[in-house]
C-alpha positions in Angstrom: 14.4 -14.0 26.9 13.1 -17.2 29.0 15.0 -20.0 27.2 12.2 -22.0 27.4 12.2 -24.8 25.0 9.3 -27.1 24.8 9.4 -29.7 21.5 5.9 -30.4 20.3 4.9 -32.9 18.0 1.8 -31.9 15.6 0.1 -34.3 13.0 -0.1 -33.1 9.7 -3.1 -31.9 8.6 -2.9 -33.1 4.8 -1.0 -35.9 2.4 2.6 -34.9 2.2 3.7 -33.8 -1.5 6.7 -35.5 -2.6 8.8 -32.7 -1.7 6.8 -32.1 1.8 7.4 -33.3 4.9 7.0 -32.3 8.6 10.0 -30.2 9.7 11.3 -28.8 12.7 10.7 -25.2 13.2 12.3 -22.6 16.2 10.0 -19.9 16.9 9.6 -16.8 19.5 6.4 -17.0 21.6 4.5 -14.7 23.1 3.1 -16.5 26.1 0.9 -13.3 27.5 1.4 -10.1 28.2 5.3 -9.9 29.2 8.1 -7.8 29.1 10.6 -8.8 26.1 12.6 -11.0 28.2 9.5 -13.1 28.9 9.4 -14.1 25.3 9.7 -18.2 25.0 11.9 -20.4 22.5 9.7 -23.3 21.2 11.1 -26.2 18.9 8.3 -28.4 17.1 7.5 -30.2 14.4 5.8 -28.2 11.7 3.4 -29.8 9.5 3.3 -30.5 6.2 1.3 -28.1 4.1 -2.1 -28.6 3.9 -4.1 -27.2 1.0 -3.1 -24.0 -0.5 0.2 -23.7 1.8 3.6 -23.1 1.2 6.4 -23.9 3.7 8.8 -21.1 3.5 12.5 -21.0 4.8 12.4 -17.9 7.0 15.6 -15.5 6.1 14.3 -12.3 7.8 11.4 -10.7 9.8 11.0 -7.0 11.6 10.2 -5.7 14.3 7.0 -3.4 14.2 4.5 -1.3 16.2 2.0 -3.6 15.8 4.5 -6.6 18.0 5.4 -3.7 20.4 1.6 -3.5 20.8 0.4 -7.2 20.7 2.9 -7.7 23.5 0.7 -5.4 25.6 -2.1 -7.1 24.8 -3.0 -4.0 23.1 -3.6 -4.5 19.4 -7.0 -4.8 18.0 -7.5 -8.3 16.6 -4.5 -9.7 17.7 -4.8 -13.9 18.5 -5.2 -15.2 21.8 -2.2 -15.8 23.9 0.2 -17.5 23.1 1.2 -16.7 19.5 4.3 -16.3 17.2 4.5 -12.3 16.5 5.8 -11.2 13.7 4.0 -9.2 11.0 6.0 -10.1 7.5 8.6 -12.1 6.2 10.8 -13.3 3.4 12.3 -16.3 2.9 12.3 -18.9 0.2 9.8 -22.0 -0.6 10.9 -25.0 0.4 7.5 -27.1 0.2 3.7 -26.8 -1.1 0.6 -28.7 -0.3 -0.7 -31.4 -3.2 -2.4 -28.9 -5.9 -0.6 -26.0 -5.4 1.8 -24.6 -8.1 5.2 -26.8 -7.5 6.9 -24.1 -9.6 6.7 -21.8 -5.8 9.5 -24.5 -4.8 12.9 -22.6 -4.5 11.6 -19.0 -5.5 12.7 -16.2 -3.1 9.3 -14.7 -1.4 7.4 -12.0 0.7 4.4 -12.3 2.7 2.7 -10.3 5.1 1.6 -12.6 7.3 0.5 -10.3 10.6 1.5 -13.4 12.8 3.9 -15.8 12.7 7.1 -14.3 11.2 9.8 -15.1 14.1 10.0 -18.7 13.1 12.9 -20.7 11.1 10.1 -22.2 9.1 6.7 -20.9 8.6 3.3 -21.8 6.3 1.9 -19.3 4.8 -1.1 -19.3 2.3 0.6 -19.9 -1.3 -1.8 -17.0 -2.6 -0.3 -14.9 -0.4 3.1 -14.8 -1.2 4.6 -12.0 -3.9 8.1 -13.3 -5.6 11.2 -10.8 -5.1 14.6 -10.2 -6.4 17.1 -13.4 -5.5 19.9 -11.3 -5.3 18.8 -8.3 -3.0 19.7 -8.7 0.5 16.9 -10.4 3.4 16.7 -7.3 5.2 16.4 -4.9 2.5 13.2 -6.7 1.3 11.9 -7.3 4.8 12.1 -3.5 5.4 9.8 -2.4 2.9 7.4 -5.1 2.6 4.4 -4.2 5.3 6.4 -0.8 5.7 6.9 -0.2 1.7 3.1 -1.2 0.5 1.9 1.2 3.3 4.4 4.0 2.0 3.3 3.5 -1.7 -0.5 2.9 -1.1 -0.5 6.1 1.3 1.3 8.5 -1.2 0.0 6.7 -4.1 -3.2 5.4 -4.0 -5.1 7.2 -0.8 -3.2 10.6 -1.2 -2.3 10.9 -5.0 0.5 13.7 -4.4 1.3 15.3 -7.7 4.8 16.2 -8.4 5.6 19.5 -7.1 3.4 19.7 -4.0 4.5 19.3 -0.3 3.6 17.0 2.4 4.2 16.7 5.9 5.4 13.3 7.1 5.3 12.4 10.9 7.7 10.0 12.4 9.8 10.5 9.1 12.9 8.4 10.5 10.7 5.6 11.2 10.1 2.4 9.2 7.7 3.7 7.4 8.6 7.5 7.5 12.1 6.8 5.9 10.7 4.7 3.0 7.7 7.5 2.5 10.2 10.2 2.3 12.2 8.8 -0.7 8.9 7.8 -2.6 7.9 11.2 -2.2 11.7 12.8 -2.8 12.0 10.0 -6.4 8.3 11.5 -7.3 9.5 15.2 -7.2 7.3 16.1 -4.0 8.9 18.2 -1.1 9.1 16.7 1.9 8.8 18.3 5.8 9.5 15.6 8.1 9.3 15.5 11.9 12.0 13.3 13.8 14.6 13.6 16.9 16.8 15.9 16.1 19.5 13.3 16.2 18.1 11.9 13.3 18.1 15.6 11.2 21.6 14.9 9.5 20.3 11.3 8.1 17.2 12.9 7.0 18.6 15.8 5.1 20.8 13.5 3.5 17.8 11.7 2.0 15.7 15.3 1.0 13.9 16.1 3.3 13.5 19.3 5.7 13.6 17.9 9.3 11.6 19.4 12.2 12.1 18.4 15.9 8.9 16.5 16.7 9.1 17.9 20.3 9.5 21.6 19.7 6.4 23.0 21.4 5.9 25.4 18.3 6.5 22.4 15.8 2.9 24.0 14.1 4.4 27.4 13.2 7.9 25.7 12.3 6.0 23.6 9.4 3.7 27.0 8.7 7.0 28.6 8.0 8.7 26.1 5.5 5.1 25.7 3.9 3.0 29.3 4.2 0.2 27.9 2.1 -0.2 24.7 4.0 1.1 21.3 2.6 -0.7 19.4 0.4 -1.1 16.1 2.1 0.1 15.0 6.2 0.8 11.6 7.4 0.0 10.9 11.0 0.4 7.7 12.8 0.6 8.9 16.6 -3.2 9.6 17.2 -6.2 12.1 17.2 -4.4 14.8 18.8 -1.4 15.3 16.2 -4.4 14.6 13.4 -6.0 17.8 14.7 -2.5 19.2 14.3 -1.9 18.1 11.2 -5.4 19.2 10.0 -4.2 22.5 10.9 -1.5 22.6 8.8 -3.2 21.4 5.3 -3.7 23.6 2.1 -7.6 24.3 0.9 -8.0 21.0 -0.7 -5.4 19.3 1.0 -5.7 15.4 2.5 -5.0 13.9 5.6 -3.8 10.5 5.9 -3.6 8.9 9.5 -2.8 5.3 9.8 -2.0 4.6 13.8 -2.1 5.6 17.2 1.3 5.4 18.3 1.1 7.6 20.9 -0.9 5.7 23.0 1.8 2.6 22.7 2.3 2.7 26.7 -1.4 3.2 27.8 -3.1 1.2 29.2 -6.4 -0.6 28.8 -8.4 -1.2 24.9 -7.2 0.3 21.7 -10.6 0.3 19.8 -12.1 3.3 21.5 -9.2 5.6 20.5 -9.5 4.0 17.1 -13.4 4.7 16.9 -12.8 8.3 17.8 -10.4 8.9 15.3 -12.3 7.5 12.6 -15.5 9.4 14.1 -13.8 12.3 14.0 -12.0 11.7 10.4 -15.5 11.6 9.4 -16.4 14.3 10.7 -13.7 16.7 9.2 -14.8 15.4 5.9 -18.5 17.3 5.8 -16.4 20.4 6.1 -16.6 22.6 3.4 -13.0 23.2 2.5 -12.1 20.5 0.0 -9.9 18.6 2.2 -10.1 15.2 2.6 -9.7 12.8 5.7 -8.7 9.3 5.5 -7.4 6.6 7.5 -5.5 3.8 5.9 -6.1 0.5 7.0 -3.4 -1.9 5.8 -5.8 -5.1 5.5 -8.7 -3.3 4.4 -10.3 -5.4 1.5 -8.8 -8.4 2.4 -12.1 -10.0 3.5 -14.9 -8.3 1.2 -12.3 -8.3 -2.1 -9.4 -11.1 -1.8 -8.4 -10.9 -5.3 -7.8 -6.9 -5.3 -6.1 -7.2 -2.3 -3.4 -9.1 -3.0 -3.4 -7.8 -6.9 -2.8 -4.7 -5.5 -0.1 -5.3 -2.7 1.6 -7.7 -5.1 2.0 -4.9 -7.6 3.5 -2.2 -5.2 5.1 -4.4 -3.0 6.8 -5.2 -7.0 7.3 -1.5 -7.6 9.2 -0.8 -4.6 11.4 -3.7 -5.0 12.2 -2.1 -8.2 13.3 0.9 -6.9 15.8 -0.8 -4.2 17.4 -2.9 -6.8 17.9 0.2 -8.9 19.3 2.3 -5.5 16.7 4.9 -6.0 14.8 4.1 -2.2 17.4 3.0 0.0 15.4 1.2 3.2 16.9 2.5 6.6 17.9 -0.8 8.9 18.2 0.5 12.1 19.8 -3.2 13.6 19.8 -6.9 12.7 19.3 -9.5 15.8 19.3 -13.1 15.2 16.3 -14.3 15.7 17.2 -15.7 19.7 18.0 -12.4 20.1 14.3 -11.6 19.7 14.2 -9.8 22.9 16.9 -7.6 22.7 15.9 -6.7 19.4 12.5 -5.5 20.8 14.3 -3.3 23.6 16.1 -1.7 20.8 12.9 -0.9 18.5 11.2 0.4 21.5 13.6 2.8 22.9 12.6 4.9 19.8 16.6 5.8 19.2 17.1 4.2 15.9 16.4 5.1 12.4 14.9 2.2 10.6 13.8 -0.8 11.0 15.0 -3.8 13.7 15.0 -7.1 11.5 15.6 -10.3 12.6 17.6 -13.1 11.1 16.3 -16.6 11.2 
């Protein structure tokens, strides 16, 4: 990672509060599209918060598919170069902008922030952030907070698996996968999950029945664990494995994709892979077999229905929370980097050989 340290001074953009001031903030930049060990170190002064912000006191952030794509240049929406990645965080309130509730001050926070995470210091709108446990470890609530709202709002509120049905879960050692799998397992649904096989153990440990995601008859593997079909797939790598999965579903069954990881290392534009999936999500769903088609968009509804939004990822980001500080979901951390170790971190979440997520440590 290019050492490159470059202090900048920034004006702040509203009145200080009495217990705001500019601070100075580290945080990893991603100058353009570069290997990891062309990520920069900048120092600067961060400004005071300006209306409806809260300075928070990063203690962890991840490590995602969405930063292994924005360093390619390659995820739809992403800011222009150059940016702080970094999709969530947690940390605690250390400031807020004149009018906002002073009571944030010193509570312990999460916020999916989609940028700006690999920083010692961040702001982040106060509306945005969802209080959690003071006690649990920075990691374990980092792990599940973009990761665990996906799980829950997949299974939960786009799926609605019953108790006593099957699904099929791809990529089940992942970030995602591993939290998925233990909502599903804690709701008494069976679980077939594909993985490396090196990762098999691990997942029978947590409940679930592990397939080699490269065996070239992976199809009739899950057809013989699950004759009727399963009841529900969840497919992040792409069109071609939703076909698969497709295949695989019960009359009545529902498809969830939510990615096209497979097409990390490609080259050229996202957003006509992601129109033909959708087109052909729609598609599949004139068919006259009862299943259902969906793709889950983690920020859908942020725009046309604010208030939902963040009612709804405050509540399961809560209800997840609740079942780490009981030790019913366990979240999977695969590594933890400090945060100048940004680059190596990203080698390791890349090289797809962990199970978990790669968190960093302001």
């Amino acid at each position: 990672m290019t050492n490159n340290i470059r202090p900048e001074m920034t004006p702040a953009t509203a009145p200080a509060s009495p217990n705001s001031s500019p601070t100075l903030t580290t945080e990893i930049v991603l100058p353009g599209i570069v290997e990891p060990d062309g990520f920069q170190i900048r120092r600067r002064m961060l400004p005071a918060p300006s209306r409806g912000q809260a300075r928070v006191r990063v203690e962890a952030s991840g490590i995602s598919f969405a930063e292994q794509s924005m360093r390619r240049g390659r995820y739809p929406g992403q800011p222009k170069f150059p940016f702080v990645p970094g999709y969530d965080l947690v940390g605690v309130v250390e400031a807020v902008s004149p009018g906002t509730d002073p009571g944030l001050v010193g509570r312990r926070v999460a916020a999916a922030t989609k940028t700006g995470g690999w920083a010692s210091d961040a702001l982040v709108p106060a509306a945005d952030l969802v209080p959690v446990p003071a006690l649990l470890d920075a990691a374990l609530v980092e792990s599940v907070i973009v990761n665990g709202i996906t799980a829950w709002q997949m299974l939960h509120r786009k799926a609605r698996v019953r108790g006593g049905q099957t699904i099929l879960v791809h990529g089940a050692s992942g970030g995602v996968g591993t939290i998925l799998v233990q909502l599903a397992i804690h709701s008494g649904i069976r679980v077939i999950g594909t993985a490396a096989p090196r990762h098999h153990d691990a997942l029978r440990d947590l409940g679930v029945e592990p397939v080699d995601y490269t065996d070239p008859n992976l199809a009739a593997r899950v057809r013989e664990l699950a004759p009727g079909g399963v009841d529900a797939a969840f497919d992040h790598l792409g069109l071609a494995s939703a076909r698969l999965s497709k295949s695989l579903l019960a009359r009545g069954g529902t498809l969830v994709s939510y990615g096209i990881a497979s097409a990390l290392k490609d080259t050229g534009s996202l957003l006509p892979l992601f129109i033909g999936l959708l087109a052909r999500l729609t598609l599949w769903n004139t068919q006259p077999n009862g299943q259902r088609a969906l793709f889950y968009d983690f920020w859908a509804g942020r725009r046309i229905m604010p208030a939902a939004f963040r009612r709804h990822h405050r509540e399961d980001l809560t209800a997840v929370l609740d079942l780490v500080e009981r030790g019913i979901v366990t979240p999977q951390i695969a590594a933890r980097f400090p945060l100048m170790e940004a680059a190596e971190a990203m080698r390791l979440a890349e090289s797809r050989t962990v199970l978990g997520k790669v968190v960093l440590l302001p």
